[in-house]
C-alpha positions, -999 to 999 in steps of 0.1 A, spaced: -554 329 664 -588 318 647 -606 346 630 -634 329 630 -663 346 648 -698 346 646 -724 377 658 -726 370 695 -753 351 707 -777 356 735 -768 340 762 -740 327 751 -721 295 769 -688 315 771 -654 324 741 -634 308 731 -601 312 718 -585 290 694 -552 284 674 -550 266 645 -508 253 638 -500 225 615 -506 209 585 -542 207 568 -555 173 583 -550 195 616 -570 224 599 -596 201 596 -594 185 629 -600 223 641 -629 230 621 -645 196 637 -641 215 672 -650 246 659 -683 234 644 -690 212 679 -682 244 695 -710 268 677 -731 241 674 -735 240 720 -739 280 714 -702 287 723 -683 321 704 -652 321 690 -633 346 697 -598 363 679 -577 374 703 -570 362 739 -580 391 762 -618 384 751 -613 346 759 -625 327 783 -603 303 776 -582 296 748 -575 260 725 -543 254 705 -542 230 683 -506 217 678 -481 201 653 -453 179 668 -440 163 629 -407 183 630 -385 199 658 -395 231 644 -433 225 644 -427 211 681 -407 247 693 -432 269 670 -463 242 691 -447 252 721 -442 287 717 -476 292 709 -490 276 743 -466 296 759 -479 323 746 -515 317 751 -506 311 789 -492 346 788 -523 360 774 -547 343 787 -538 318 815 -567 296 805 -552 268 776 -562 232 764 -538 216 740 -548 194 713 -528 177 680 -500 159 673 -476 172 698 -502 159 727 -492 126 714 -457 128 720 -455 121 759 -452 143 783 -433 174 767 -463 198 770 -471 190 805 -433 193 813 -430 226 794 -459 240 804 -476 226 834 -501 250 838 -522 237 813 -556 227 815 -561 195 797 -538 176 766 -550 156 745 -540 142 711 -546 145 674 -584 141 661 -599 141 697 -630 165 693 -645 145 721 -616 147 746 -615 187 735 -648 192 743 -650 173 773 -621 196 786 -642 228 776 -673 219 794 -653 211 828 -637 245 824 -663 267 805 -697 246 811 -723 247 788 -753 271 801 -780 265 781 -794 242 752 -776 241 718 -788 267 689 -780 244 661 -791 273 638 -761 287 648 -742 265 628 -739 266 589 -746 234 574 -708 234 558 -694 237 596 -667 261 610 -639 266 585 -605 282 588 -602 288 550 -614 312 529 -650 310 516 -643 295 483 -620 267 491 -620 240 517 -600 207 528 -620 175 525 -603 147 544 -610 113 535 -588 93 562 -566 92 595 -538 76 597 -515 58 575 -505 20 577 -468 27 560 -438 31 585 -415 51 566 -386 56 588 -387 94 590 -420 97 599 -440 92 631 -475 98 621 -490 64 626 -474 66 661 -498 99 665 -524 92 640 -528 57 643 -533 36 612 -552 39 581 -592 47 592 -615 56 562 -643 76 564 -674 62 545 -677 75 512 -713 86 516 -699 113 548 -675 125 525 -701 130 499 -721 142 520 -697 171 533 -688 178 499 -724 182 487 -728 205 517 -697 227 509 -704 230 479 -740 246 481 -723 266 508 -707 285 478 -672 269 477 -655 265 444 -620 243 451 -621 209 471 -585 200 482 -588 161 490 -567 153 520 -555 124 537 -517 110 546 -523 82 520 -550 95 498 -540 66 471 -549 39 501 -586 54 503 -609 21 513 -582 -7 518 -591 -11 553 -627 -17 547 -619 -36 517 -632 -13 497 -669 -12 511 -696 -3 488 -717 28 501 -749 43 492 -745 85 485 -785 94 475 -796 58 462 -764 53 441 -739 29 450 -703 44 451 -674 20 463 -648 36 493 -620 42 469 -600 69 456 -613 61 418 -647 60 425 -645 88 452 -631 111 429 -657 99 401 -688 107 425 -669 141 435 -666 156 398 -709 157 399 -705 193 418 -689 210 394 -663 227 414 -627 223 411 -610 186 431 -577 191 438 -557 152 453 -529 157 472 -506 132 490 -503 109 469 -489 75 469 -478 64 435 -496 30 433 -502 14 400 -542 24 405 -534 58 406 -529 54 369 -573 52 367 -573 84 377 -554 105 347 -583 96 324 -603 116 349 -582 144 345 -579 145 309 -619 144 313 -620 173 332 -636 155 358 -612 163 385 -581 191 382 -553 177 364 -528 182 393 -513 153 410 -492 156 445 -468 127 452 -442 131 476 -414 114 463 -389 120 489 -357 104 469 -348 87 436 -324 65 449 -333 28 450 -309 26 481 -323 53 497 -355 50 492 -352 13 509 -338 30 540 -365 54 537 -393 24 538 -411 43 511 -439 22 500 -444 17 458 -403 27 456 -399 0 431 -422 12 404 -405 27 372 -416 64 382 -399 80 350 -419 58 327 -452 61 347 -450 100 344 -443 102 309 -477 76 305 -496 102 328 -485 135 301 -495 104 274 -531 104 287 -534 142 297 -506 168 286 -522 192 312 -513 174 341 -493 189 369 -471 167 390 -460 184 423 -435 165 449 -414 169 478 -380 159 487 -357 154 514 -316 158 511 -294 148 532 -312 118 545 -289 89 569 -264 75 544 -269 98 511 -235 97 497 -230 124 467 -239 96 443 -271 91 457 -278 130 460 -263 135 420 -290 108 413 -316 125 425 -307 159 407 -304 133 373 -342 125 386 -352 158 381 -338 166 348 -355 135 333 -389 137 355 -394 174 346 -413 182 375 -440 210 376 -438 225 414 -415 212 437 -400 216 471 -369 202 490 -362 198 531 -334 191 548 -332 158 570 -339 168 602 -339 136 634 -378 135 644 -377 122 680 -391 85 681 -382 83 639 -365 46 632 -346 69 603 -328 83 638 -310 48 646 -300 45 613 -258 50 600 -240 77 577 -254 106 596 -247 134 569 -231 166 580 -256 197 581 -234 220 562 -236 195 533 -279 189 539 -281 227 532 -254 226 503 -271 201 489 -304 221 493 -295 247 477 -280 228 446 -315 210 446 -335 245 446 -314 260 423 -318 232 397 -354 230 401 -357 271 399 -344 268 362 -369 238 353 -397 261 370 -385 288 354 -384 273 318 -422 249 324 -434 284 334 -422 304 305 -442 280 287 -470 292 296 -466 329 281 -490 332 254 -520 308 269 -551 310 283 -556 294 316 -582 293 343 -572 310 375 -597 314 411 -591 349 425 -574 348 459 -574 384 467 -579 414 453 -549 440 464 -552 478 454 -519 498 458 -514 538 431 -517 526 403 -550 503 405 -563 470 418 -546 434 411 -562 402 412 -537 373 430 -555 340 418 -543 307 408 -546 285 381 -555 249 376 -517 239 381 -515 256 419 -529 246 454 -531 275 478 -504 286 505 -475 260 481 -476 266 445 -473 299 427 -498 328 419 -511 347 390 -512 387 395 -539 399 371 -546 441 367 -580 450 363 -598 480 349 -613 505 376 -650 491 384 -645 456 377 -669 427 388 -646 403 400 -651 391 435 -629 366 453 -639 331 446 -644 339 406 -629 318 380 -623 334 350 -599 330 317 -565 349 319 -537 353 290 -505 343 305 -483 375 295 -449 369 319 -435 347 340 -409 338 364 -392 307 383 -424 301 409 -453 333 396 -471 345 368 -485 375 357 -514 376 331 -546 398 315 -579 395 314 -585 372 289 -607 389 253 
């Protein structure tokens, strides 16, 4: 459950519970609620016996997000008795309602409105809002000194494994100058690492055509290149992931190699089969990826490409999975993760032949992972020797001393790897610092590193 909580307030309209599950366009769809919530003079409260009622915000992508979803209502009930649903899994028919029919209200994904209409029937609002309650940032569920910054909804591709238009909708932009705008803001708030979200971030604009906007008198077009132009003016560390690999996404390197935004680039791959990738529907399948990449180290050697795969996907024969393994000895790939094919109820990828046997998805899992561990392992070895920029995490204090956990440049929080850093007694270092480390060992995914002289 949300730890987020505020000092009570006089008066207050009632407490709420919330849970937070999914991916981090739903973390951000929470903070929306969360914000509308402090902003009527509602508390948010962490655990359920102090709620007066509790909100769950749910993923329904994968079976395993839609039994964890579930779970968790379940669990709420138990609690607390008193639940609304929200997310993606309110957008798959009826499955919370027939799971859990004691529920309050369901609604779907990005539905602040709905949610809140839900909490006023059940926990009315008493009294005026204190709008002073509420930072100028908004409610977040990260830590101080990062934050997601979503740019869209929705995604106008129909890949065959996925169903997020079907939850999400299509593509819906949000004008540049908002996005400024909440950058600006969380930025002053003190936050040091933006972490640009979307489900297409490379399709930022296309359906407004690319509308010019005006952020503070200056004209800044609604597209990825520009956006991520007009977000390098607040100094603080821009971080793109989800990533389509359309040709324009070769404007941004220069960027990168400017130090204008991080040079860190997350593009979900999925396969390197042609023929698989055609069943997959991938959009921008047919561009020469090994060529583009090498172009990309061309323009900035620094750049780290992260991706994600999926084995075992309807009609991989061991050709197709021994191409993709060939993929990733040429590509070189910085961080990288693989999933099995798993059926995602209402997926087209469902009705298609060649169903492959799940002994040989997590076979050929494992072969994938433990090719990729030895690239990681020898890209990270690299590394020993260098000075890099990391943001402290956490400080952690155990016999022996204190440790910083940070990342650097090349690592997104909760995915990538960390950097363990020891520190003299009576240090300065606070989380949310950036500061130079020497890269002293390494391993397949982490680092380890001193303070730099």
């Amino acid at each position: 459950m949300s730890t987020e909580n505020q000092n009570n307030p006089t008066n207050s309209n009632g407490r709420v519970g919330f849970v937070s599950l999914g991916c981090p366009k739903a973390t951000v769809d929470s903070e929306h609620i969360l914000t509308q919530l402090r902003a009527e003079g509602y508390d948010i409260v962490p655990s359920y016996d102090t709620a007066d009622l509790v909100v769950v915000n749910t993923c329904g992508f994968i079976d395993s997000a839609v039994e964890e979803s579930l779970e968790a209502i379940g669990e709420a009930l138990n609690e607390n008795g008193k639940v609304i649903v929200t997310g993606c899994l309110g957008a798959k028919g009826d499955i919370v309602k027939e799971t859990h029919p004691n529920v309050l209200a369901v609604t779907g994904p990005h539905a602040a409105d709905e949610v809140m209409t839900a909490i006023h029937e059940h926990l009315p609002v008493k009294h005026d809002p204190f709008i002073d309650l509420v930072p100028p940032q908004g409610i977040r569920l990260t830590p101080k000194h990062y934050a997601y910054l979503k740019i869209s909804e929705g995604c106008n591709h129909r890949c065959t494994f996925c169903i997020i238009p079907s939850l999400r909708g299509d593509l819906v932009s949000r004008p540049v100058n908002d996005v400024l705008l909440e950058a600006e803001r969380l930025a002053a708030a003190g936050v040091k690492e933006l972490l640009v979200v979307s489900q297409d971030t490379s399709a930022y604009g296309v359906d407004v055509k690319y509308k010019t906007e005006f952020y503070n008198g200056t004209p800044v077009r609604t597209r990825m290149t520009e956006l991520c132009e007009a977000l390098s003016q607040f100094g603080i560390w821009v971080r793109l992931h989800y990533v389509y690999p359309y040709p324009h996404v070769n404007e941004i390197i220069p960027l990168m190699a400017e130090g204008k935004i991080l040079p860190y680039l997350d593009i979900p791959f999925q396969h390197a089969s042609p023929k698989i990738l055609k069943a997959m529907k991938r959009p921008a399948s047919s561009e020469n990826t090994l060529q583009r990449i090498k172009q990309w180290r061309e323009i900035c050697p620094e750049i780290t490409i992260r991706s994600t795969f999926i084995a075992g996907f309807p009609g991989e024969t061991e050709e197709d999975f021994e191409a993709l393994l060939d993929f990733l000895d040429e590509a070189q790939l910085d961080r990288v993760g693989c999933f099995a094919y798993s059926d995602v109820d209402g997926a087209k990828a469902n009705e298609l032949d060649g169903a492959v046997p799940e002994s040989v998805k997590q076979e050929r899992v494992a072969r994938f992972m433990e090719k990729q561990a030895g690239i990681s392992a020898a890209k990270l070895k690299q590394n020993i020797g260098t000075t890099r920029s990391v943001i402290i995490d956490d400080i952690v204090a155990d016999d022996t001393g204190e440790q910083l956990v940070a990342r650097t440049t090349s690592d997104a929080p909760d995915i990538d790897g960390l950097v363990y850093i020891d520190v003299p007694e009576n240090h300065h270092y606070k989380v949310g610092d950036i500061t130079q480390v020497t890269i002293t060992d390494t391993d397949a995914y982490d680092m380890w590193a001193k303070l730099a002289e």
